[in-house]
C-alpha distance (Angstrom), angle and dihedral (degrees) to the residues before:
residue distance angle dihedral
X1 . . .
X2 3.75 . .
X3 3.82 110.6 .
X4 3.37 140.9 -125.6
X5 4.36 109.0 -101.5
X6 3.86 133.1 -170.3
X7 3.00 129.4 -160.3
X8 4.76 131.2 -127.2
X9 3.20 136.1 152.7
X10 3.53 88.8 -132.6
X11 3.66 132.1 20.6
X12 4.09 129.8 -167.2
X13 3.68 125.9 -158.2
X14 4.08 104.2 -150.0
X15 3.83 136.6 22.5
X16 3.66 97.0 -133.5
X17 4.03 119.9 117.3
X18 3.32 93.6 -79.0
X19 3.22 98.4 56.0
X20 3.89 105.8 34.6
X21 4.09 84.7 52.6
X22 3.45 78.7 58.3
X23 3.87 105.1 59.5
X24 3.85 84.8 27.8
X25 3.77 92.3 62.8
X26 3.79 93.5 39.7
X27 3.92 95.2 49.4
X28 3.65 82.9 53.1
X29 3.43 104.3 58.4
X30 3.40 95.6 40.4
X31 3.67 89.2 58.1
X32 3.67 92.9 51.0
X33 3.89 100.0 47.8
X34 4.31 90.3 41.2
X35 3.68 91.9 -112.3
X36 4.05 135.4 151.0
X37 3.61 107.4 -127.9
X38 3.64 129.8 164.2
X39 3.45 129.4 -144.8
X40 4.12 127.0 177.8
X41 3.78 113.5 -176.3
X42 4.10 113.1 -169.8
X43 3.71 121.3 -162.1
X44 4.08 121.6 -170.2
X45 3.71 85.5 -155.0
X46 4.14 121.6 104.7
X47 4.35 80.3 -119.1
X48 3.56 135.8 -11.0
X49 3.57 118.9 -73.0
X50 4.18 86.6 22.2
X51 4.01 92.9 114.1
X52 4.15 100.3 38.8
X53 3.59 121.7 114.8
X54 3.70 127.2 168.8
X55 3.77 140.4 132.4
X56 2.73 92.0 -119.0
X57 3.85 131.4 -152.0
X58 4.37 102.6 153.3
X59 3.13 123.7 -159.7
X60 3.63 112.0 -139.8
X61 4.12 110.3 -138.0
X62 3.45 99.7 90.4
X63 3.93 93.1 48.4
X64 3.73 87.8 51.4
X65 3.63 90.2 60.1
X66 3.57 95.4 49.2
X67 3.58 100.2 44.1
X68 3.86 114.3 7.9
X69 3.74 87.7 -171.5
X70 3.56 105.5 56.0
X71 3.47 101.5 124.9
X72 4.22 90.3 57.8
X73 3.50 84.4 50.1
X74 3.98 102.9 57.7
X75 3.51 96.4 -109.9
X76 3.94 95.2 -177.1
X77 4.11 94.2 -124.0
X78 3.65 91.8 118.7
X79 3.74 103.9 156.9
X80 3.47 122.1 63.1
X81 4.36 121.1 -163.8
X82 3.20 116.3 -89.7
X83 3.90 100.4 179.5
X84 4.12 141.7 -18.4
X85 3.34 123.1 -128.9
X86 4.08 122.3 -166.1
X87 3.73 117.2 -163.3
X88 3.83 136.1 -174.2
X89 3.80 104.8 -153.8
X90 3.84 117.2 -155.1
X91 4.15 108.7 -169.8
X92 3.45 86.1 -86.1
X93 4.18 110.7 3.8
X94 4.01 133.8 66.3
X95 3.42 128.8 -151.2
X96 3.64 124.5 -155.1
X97 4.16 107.3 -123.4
X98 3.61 127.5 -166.1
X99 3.59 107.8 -98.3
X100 4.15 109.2 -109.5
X101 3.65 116.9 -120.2
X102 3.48 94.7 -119.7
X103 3.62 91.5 61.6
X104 3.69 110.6 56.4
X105 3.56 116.5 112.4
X106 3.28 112.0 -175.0
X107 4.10 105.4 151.0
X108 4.18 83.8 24.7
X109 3.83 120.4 110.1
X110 3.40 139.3 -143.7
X111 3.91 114.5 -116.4
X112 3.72 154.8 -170.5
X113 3.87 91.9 -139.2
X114 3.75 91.6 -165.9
X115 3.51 85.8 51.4
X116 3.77 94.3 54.0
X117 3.75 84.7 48.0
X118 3.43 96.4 59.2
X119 3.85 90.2 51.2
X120 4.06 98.2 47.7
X121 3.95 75.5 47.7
X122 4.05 93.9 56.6
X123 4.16 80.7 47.1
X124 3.87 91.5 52.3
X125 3.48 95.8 49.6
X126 4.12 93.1 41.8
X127 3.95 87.6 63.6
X128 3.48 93.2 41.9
X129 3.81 114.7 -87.8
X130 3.47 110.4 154.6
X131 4.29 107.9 -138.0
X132 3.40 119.4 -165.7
X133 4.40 106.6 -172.7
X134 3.85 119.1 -173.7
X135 3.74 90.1 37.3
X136 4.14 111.8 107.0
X137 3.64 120.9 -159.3
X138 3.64 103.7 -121.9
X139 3.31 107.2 171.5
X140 3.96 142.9 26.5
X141 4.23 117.6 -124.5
X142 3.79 113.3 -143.2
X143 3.90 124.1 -167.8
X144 3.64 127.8 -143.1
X145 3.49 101.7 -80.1
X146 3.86 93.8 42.1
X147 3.57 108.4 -99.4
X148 3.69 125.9 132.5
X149 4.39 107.0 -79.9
X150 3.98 91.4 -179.9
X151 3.67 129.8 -91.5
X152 3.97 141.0 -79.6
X153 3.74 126.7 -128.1
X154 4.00 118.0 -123.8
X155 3.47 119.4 -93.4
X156 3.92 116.5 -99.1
X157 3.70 121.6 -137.4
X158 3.73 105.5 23.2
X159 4.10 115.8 141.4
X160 3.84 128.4 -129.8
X161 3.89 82.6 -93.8
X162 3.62 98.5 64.9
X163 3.48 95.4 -106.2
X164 3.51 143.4 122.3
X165 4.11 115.9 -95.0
X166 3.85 127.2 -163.0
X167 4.17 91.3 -88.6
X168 3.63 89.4 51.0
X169 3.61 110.8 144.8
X170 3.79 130.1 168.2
X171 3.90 122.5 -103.0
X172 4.22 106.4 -126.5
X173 3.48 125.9 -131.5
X174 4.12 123.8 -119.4
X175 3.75 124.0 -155.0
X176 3.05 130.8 -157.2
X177 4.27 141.8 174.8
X178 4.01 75.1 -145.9
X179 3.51 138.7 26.5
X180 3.77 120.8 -154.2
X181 4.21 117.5 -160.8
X182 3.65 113.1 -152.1
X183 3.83 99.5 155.9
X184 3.71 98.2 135.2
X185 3.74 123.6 -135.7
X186 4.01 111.9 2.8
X187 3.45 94.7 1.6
X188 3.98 100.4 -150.3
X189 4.40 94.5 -142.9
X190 4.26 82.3 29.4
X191 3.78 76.6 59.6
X192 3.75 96.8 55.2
X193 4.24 96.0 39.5
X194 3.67 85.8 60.4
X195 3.83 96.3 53.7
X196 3.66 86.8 42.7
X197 3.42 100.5 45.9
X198 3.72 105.0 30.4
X199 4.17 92.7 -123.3
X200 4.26 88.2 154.3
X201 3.83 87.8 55.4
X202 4.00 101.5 126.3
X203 4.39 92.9 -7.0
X204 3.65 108.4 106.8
X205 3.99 117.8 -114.4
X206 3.64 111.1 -70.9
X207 3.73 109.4 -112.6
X208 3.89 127.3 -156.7
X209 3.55 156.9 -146.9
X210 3.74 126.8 -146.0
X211 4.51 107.7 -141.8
X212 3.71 112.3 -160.6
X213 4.09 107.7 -175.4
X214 4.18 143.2 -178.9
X215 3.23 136.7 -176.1
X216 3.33 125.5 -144.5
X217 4.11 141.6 -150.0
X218 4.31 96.5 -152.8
X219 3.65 135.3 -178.7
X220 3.62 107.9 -82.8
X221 3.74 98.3 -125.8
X222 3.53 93.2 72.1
X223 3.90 102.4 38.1
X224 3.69 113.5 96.0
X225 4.04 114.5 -175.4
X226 4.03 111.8 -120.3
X227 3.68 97.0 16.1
X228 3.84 111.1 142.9
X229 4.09 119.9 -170.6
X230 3.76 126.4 173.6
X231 3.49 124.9 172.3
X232 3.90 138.0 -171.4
X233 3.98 128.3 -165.9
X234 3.52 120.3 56.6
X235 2.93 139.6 66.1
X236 4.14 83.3 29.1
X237 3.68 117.1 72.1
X238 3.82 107.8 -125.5
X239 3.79 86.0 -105.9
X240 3.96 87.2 72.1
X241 3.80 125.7 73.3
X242 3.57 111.7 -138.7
X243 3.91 151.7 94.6
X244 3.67 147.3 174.2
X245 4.13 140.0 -101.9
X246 3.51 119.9 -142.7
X247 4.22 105.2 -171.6
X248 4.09 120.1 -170.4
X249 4.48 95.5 -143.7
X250 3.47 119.5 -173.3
X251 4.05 125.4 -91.7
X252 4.22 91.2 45.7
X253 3.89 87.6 -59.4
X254 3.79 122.3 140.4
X255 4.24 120.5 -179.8
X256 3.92 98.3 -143.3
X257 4.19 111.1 -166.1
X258 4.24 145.7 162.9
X259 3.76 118.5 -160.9
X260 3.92 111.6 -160.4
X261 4.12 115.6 -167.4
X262 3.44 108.4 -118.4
X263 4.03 87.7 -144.1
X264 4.16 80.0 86.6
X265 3.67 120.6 128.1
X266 3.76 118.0 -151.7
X267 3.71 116.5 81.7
X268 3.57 95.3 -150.1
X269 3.39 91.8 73.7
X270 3.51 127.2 108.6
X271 3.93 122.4 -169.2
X272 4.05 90.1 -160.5
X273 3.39 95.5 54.4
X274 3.75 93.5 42.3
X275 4.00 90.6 53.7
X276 3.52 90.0 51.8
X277 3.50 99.9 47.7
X278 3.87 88.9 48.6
X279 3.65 88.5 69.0
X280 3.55 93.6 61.1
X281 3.75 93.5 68.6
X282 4.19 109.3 116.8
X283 4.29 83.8 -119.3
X284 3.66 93.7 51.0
X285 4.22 102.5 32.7
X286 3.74 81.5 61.0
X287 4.02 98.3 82.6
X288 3.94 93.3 37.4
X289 3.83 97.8 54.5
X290 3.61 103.4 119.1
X291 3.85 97.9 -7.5
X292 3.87 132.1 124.4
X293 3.85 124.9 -111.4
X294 3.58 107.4 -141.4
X295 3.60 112.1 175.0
X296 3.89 140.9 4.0
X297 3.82 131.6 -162.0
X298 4.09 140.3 164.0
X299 3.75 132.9 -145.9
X300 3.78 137.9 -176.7
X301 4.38 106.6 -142.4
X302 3.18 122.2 -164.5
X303 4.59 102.5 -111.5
X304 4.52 98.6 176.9
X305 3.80 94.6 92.1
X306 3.77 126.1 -172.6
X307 3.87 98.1 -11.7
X308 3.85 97.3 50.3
X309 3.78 94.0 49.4
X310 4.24 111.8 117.0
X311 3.42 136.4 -148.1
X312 4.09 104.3 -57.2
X313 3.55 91.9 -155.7
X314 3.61 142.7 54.4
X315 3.62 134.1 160.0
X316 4.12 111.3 -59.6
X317 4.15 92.4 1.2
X318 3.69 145.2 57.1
X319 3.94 130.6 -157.1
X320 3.81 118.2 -123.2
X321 4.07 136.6 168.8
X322 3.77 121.6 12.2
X323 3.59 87.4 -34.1
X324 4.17 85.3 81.4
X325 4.04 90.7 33.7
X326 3.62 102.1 -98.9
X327 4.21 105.7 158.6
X328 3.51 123.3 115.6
X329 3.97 97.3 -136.4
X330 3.90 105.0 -166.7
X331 4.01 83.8 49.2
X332 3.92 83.8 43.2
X333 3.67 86.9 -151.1
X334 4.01 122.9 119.4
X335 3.33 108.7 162.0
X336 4.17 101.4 75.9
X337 4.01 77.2 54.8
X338 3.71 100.6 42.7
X339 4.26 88.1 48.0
X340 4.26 95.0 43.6
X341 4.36 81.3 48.1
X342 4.34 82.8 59.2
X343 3.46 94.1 46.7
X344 3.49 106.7 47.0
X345 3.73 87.4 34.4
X346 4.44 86.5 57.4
X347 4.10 90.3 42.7
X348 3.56 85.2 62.3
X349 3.24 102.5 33.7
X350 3.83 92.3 55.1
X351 3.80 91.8 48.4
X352 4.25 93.2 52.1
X353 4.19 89.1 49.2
X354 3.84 93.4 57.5
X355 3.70 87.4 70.6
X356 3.48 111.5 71.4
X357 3.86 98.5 -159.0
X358 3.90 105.2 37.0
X359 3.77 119.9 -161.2
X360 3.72 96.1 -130.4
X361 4.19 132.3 15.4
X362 2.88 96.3 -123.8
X363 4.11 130.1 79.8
X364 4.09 97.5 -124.7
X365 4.14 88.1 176.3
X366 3.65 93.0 66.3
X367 3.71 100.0 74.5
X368 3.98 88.0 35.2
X369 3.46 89.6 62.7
X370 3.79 96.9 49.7
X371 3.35 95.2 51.0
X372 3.88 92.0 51.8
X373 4.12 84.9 54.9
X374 3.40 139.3 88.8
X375 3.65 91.4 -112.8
X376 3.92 84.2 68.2
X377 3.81 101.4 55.4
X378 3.77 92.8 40.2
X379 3.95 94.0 52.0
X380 3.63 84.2 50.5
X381 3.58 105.5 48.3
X382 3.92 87.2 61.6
X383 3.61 95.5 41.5
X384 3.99 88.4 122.1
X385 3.65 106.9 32.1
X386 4.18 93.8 83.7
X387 4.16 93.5 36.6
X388 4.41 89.9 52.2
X389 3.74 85.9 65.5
X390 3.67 95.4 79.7
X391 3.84 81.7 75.3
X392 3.65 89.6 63.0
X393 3.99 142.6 -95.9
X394 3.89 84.4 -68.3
X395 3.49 97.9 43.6
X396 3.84 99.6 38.8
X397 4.03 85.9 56.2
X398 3.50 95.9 41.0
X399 3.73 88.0 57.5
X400 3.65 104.8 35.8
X401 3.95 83.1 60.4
X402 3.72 92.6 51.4
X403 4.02 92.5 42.7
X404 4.21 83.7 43.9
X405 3.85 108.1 46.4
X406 3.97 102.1 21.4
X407 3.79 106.5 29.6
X408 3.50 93.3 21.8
X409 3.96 96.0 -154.3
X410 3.61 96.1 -49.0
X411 3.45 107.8 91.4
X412 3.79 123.6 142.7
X413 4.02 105.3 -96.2
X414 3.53 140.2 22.2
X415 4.31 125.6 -124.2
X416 3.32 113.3 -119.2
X417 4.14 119.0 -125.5
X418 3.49 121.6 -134.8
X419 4.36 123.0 -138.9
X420 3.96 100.1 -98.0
X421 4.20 94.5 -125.0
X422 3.36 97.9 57.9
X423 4.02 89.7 56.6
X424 4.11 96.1 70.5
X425 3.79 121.2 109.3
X426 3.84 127.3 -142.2
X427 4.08 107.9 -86.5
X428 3.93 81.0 -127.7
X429 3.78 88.5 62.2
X430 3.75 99.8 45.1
X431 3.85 132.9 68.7
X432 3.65 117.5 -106.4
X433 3.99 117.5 -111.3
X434 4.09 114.2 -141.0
X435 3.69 108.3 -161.9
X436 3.54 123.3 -160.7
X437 3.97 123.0 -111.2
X438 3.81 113.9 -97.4
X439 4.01 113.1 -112.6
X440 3.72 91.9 -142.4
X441 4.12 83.1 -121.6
X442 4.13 109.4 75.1
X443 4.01 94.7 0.6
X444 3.94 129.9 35.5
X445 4.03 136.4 -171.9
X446 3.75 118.8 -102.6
X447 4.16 102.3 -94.3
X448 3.87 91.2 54.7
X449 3.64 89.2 55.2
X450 4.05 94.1 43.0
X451 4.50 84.4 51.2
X452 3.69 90.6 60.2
X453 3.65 97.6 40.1
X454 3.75 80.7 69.4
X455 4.00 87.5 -135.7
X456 3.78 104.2 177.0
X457 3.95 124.8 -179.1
X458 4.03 136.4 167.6
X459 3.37 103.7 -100.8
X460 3.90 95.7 -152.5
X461 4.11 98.7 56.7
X462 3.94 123.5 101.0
X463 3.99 107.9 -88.5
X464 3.34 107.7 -96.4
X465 3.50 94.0 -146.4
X466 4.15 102.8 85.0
X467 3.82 117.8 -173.0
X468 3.53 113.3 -147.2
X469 3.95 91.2 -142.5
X470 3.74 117.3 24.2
X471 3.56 90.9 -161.2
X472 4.15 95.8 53.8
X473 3.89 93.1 85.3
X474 3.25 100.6 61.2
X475 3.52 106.9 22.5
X476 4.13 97.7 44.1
X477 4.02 110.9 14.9
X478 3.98 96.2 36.3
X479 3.63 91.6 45.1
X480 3.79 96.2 39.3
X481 3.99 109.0 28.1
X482 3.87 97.1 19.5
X483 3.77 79.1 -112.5
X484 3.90 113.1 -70.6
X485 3.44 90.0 -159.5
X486 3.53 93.9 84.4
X487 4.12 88.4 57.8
X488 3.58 106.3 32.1
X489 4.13 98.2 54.1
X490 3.60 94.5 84.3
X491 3.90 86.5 -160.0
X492 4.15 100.7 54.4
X493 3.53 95.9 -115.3
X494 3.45 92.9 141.8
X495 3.96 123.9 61.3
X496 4.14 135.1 161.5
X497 3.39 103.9 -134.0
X498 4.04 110.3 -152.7
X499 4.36 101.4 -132.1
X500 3.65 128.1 167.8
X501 3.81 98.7 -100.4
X502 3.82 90.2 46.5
X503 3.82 140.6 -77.6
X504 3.77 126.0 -41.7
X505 3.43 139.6 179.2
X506 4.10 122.3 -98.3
X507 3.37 112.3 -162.7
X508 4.13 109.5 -155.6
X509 4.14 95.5 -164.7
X510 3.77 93.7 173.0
X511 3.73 95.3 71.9
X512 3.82 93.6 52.2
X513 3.86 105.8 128.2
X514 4.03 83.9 -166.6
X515 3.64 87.7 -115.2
X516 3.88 91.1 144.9
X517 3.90 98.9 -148.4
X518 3.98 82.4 126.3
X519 3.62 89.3 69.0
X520 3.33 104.3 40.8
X521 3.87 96.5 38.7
X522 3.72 110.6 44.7
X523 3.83 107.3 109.3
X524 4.17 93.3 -139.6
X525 4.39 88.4 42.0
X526 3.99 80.5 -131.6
X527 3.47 84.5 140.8
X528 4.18 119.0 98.4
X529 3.59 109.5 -173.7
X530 3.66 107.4 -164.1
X531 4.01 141.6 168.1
X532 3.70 114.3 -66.5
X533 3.85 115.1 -156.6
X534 3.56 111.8 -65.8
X535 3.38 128.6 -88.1
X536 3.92 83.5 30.6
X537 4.12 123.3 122.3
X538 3.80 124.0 45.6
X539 3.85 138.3 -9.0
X540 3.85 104.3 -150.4
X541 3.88 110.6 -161.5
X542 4.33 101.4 -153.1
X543 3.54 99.5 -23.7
């Protein structure tokens, strides 16, 4: 069946800060110079804002380029930091740690980025962006010649068989002169374009982190507005990159968090468990005594930095956000990046539709611009902090001092990254971890956390998490890695079931909080992660 089409100049896969700066900045220049300009932004999520998760801590410069008057216009950043804190946690001590450079934030606030989505949103859709949530891009539009046509929405109503049910309704097609990607981390059509178009050709692989947050309703007397902790150490070996957030919101709210780099190497490890052990420790438990979890969400981000960034352009498209790689991990802030990627990316954008017959598909400015930005030089400057830390805790930090005080992000080479799966060891090889049971008060079990993530799916459509190899599982991870997909899904959706003729893999797709670790993780990449149906996945509540 021939389907429905509309017609933009510019389409946008993704209403996160990237994105939304995007249309924003487009809108806003086409409003200045009397232009028409169209702009479509879809989002797979049941509302904009309903599938970000960060810390977060934001930085305001980008915002203050896009909208100089944010503040007049109840931009919801309502609690600026007050002071850092940066702990070493033994199981049961804490040391008191100079605070690193990179991670002072005085003039920084702390934020519901969901909740500043929804407002850049509400500014979108004021100049005349047209939004479309629930609707997931599902597929990628070519032309004749090969270059990027726009993209097609998933079909809506279609059974685990394949076929059409009763609700079936027809996914529409949007083209564009220019299509923007604004996925986010591991971007499943992002995924494609770079296969296609060979955007990884001389980048390094891109190298992750998996972020497992709360946040939290606590007692009053210990909730102090604009306090920021992180800590490193336990419960990590120092073989492990990772570390938590602890953020003091407004309204007797704190965001509580642990970030483990998928780059580690014992599959008996389990990032969930290790974030909820962490807030057992006496310096942590503290703030939770007699508080109220609220909500709980998971996210992949994208850790390789300046040398694993690919080709942002490509004919008919352009990369933008953490979708490209743009987060500035020893500031462990993204979102200053992810917004200066959307306006640069619409300044250049802008410029290549005033000419009605282009010389070349694809929008060769954009990545000029970047690289004559500030974005640029600070991505750079930290280029080796993240990739040190595969000598260790102590000899990441005894590095990143060296690379931050003496050669002050300029030294002479740049560490290479490494493609997370390949880092795992054989379970055989590896000490087992025993985790202790949660206590239902300070640490939960998996399913609890999925229920208040509000993670909703159709039970009926195909599982949109394909395995290349149905036999792999079993046969290679299970045998091999005692498989880590049971531990490194921070939602449960994978499970060995125990049946007569053997173990098997169950695959429980509705709890998926579209994290992507599963993707980026598995040691045989078996794992597709693609699109559900829209409006499918979480609903975060101010995260």
């Amino acid at each position: 069946m021939t389907r429905e089409s509309m017609e933009y100049d510019v389409v946008i896969v993704g209403a996160g800060p990237s994105g939304l700066s995007t249309a924003i900045r487009l809108r806003q220049l086409a409003e200045r110079d009397g232009r028409e300009l169209s702009v479509c932004v879809v989002e797979k999520g049941s509302e904009v804002g309903a599938h970000i998760l960060s810390g977060a801590v934001v930085e305001p410069r980008a915002l203050n380029e896009l909208i100089p008057d944010w503040k007049e216009r109840g931009a919801p950043l309502n609690t600026p930091v007050q002071e850092d804190r940066f702990l070493l946690l033994s199981e049961q001590g804490a040391r008191k740690l100079p605070t690193p450079p990179q991670m002072h934030n005085e003039g920084n606030y702390i934020v519901s980025l969901g909740n500043l989505c929804r407002w850049l949103g509400e500014q979108a859709e004021a100049l005349g962006v047209e939004i479309y949530p629930g609707f997931a891009a599902a597929e990628v539009l070519f032309d004749d010649a090969g270059s990027v046509r726009g993209i097609a929405t998933g079909d809506m109503g279609v059974t685990r068989e394949g076929e059409h049910g009763p609700n079936y309704a027809q996914g529409i097609e949007l083209h564009a002169r220019q299509t923007v990607f604004s996925e986010g981390c591991r971007g499943s059509l992002t995924k494609g374009l770079m296969a296609r178009y060979g955007l990884r050709e001389g980048a390094d692989p891109q190298t992750y982190g998996l972020g497992i947050k709360e946040l939290w309703e606590i007692d009053p007397a210990v909730h102090q507005p604009g306090l920021t902790v992180h800590t490193v150490g336990w419960p990590l070996t120092s073989d492990t990159y990772g570390g938590s957030f602890l953020y003091h919101l407004e309204d007797n709210l704190v965001s509580v968090g642990f970030v483990v780099g998928l780059d580690y190497s014992n599959p008996h490890l389990s990032p969930y468990e290790e974030f909820q052990r962490f807030k057992t420790h006496p310096e942590i438990r503290k703030y939770f005594e007699g508080g109220r979890r609220i909500s709980y969400g998971a996210r992949a981000l994208s850790e390789g930095g300046f040398q694993s960034l690919p080709r942002l352009t490509f004919p008919g498209g352009l990369l933008v956000g953490d979708t490209a790689g743009f987060l500035n991990v020893p500031k462990i802030k993204g979102t200053h990046m992810s917004m200066k990627s959307g306006i640069e990316a619409a300044e250049a954008l802008f410029a290549y539709l005033a000419d009605e017959a282009p010389a070349s598909p694809e929008v060769t400015a954009y990545p000029e611009r970047l690289k004559a930005s500030w974005l640029w030089d600070e991505l750079y400057t930290v280029r080796n902090v993240r990739p040190s830390f595969r000598w260790g805790l102590w000899g990441g930090m005894a590095y990143s001092a060296i690379d931050t005080f003496v050669l002050r992000g300029r030294a002479p080479w740049t560490l290479k990254n490494h493609a997370d799966h390949t880092q795992l060891r054989k379970a055989s090889e590896c000490p087992p971890i025993v985790y202790p049971k949660p206590d239902g008060k300070i640490s939960f079990d998996r399913l609890s956390s999925v229920f208040i993530s509000a993670t909703n799916h159709e039970e009926e459509q195909p599982c949109h998490l394909r395995l290349k190899n149905a036999e792999v599982p079993i046969k290679t991870n299970l045998a091999l890695y005692d498989a880590p997909e049971q531990r490194y899904c921070p939602a449960g959706v994978y499970e060995i079931v125990q049946e007569a003729e053997g173990p098997r893999m169950q695959i429980n797709a509705q709890n998926c909080l579209h994290c992507k670790t599963c993707d980026i993780k598995d040691p045989t990449q078996n794992i597709d992660w693609a699109v559900p149906e829209g409006g499918g996945g979480p609903n975060y509540p101010n995260m």
